[in-house]
N, C-alpha and C positions, 0 to 999 in steps of 0.2 A: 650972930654973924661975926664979930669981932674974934670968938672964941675960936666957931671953926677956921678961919684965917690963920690963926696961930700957930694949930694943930698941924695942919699941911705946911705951911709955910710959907714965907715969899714965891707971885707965879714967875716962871720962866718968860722970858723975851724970846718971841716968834724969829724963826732962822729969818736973814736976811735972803736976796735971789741970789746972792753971789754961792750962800754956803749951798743953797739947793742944787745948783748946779752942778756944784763940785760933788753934790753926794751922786747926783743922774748919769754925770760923766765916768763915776767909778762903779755905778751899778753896771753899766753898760759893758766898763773893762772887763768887770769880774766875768759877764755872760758870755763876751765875746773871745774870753780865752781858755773857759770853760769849754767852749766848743771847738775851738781849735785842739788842746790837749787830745781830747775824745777823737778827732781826728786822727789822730799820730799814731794812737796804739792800733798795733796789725792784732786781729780776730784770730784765735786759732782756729788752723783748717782740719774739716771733719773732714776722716775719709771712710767711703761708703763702698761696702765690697770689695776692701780690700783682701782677696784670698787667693792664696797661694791653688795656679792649676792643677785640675789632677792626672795623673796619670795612668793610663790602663797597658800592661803588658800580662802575656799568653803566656801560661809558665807550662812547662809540658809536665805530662803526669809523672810520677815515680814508677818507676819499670822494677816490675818483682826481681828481687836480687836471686840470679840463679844460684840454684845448691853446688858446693863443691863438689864435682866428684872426683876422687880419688884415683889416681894411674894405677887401676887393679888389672890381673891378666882374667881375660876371658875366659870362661867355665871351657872345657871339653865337650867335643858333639856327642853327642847320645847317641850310637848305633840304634837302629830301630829296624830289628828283625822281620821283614813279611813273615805274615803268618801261611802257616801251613796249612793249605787248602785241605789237601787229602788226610790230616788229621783230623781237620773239624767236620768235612762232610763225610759221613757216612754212608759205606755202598747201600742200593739197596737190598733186605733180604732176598734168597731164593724165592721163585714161586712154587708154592706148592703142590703137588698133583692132588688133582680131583678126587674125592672120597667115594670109594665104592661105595652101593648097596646092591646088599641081594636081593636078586631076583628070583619069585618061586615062579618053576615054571608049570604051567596050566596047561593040559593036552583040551584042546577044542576041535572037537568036527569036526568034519569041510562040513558046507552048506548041501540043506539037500538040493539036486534039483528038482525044478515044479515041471507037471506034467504038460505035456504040447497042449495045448488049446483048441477044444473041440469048434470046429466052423462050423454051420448047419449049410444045409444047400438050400440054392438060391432058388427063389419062387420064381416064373413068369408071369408077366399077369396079359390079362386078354389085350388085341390091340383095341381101342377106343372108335367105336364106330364115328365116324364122320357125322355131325348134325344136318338136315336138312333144312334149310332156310322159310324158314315163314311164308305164306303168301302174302303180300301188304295188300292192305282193303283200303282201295280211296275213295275219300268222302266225296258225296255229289256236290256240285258248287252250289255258295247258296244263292236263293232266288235275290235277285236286286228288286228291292221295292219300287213301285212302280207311282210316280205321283197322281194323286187320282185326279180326272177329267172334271174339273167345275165349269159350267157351262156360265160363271158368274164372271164378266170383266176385269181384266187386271186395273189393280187400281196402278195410277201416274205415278210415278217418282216426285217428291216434293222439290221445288224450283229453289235454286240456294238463293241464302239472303241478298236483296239488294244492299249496296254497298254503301254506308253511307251519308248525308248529302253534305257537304262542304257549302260553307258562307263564310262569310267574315264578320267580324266582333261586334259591327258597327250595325248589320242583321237580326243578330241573337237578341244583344245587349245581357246588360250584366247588371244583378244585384249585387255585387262587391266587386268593386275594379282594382283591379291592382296594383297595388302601394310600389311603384317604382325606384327605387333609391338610385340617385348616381354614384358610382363609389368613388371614393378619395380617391387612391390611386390614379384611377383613372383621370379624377380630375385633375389632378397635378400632371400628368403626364402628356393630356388637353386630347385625350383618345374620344371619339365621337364617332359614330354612325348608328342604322337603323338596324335592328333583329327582328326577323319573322317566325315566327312561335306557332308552330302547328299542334292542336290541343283537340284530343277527343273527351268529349263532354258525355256524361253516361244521363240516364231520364231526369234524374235530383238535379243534374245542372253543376256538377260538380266534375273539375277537371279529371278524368280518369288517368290519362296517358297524358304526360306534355314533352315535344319533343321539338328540335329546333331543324325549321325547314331553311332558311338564308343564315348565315353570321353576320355579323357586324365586320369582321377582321381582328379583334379584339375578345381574347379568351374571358377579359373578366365580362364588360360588357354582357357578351352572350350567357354568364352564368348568373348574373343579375336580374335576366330578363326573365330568363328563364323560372327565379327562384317566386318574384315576382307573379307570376301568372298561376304557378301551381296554389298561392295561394287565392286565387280570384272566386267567384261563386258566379255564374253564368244563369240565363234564365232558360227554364228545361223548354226543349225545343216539343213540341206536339204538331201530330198532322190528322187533323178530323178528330179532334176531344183524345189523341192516344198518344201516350209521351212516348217520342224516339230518340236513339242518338245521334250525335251530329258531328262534324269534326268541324273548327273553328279555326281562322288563319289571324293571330294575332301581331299587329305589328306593334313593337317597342321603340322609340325615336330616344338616341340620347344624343345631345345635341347643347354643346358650351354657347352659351349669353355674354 
């Protein structure tokens, strides 16, 4: 330790506060007139787009330099002779006369003449005797047949059929009765009354004919009833073990609940 002491040397004595101070007060000068200086100087100014405007002007075109021409005299007019018609057309030739030839001449005949034309003479022929008319033969009339006398009785004319019998539904009666439907319409429109259905029934019991004897007042009604019945099946009417027919008066009641 002694050794390194020497080497280095005696240590320094630590600043007092006074010299500290004086060093802080001139750090501060140096900074604060550093920045002032810096202040002072003006920045050169950039200038941005500085360019001269341009200008546009119309320059007119160059006009072809005309040729000189020369003060020369005018050439002389050229006479220009019409032509002479009657030299260039030509008359036409003469015509010419028509070329003979000779002619030999030929002695010909006269024509003979033909002899007159024999007529012969004219025949008469006899006059036609007139015809004498026929005698007509008339035929004797003929005998009208005579019906012959039977001494056996005429028989009667047969009596035409009885007409016939009329009953009502409720008489007959019925193996299938008739499925009635009320129609819509109708029900909505609240149309109601009774149809009377006149139906000829043949021996089967089956409606032959069916036809409407009253209306209701109402077209569908009555074609309902109608439609109705023709499908029904009736019991076949007999009188003494022998089926006949019958005509049936059916009535149909449609009537809103």
């Amino acid at each position: 330790m002694p050794r390194l002491e020497a080497e280095v040397g005696p240590s320094r004595e630590p600043l007092t506060p006074t010299v500290k101070r004086a060093l802080l007060a001139l750090v501060i000068f140096f900074h604060v007139g550093g920045g002032w200086a810096l202040t002072q100087v003006e920045p050169a100014k950039l200038i941005v787009g500085d360019i001269s405007p341009m200008e546009v002007r119309t320059v007119p075109a160059e006009q072809a330099a005309e040729p000189e021409i020369e003060n020369a005299e005018p050439p002389p007019p050229v006479e220009v002779k019409p032509p002479d018609l009657a030299a260039i057309v030509e008359p036409p030739p003469p015509d010419l006369p028509p070329p003979e030839f000779p002619i030999a001449k030929v002695d010909i005949p006269p024509p003979e003449e033909p002899p007159p034309p024999v007529i012969p003479p004219l025949e008469k022929k006899p006059d036609p005797k007139p015809e004498q008319p026929k005698p007509v033969q008339r035929r004797p009339p003929a005998p009208v047949p005579q019906a012959p006398l039977d001494n056996q009785p005429q028989q009667a004319t047969p009596a035409p059929a009885a007409a016939p019998r009329v009953m009502s539904a409720s008489q007959l009666g019925f193996l299938v009765p008739p499925n009635t439907l009320y129609p819509a319409r109708s029900r909505k429109a609240g149309e109601q009354g009774t149809v009377m259905v006149r139906v000829f029934v043949d021996v089967t019991g089956r409606p032959a004919q069916v036809t409407l004897e009253t209306s209701s007042g109402h077209s569908t009604l009555d074609e309902a009833a109608l439609s109705s019945v023709r499908g029904a099946q009736f019991r076949p009417y007999t009188e003494g073990g022998v089926p006949k027919t019958v005509v049936v008066r059916v009535p149909i009641i449609f009537k809103l609940q």
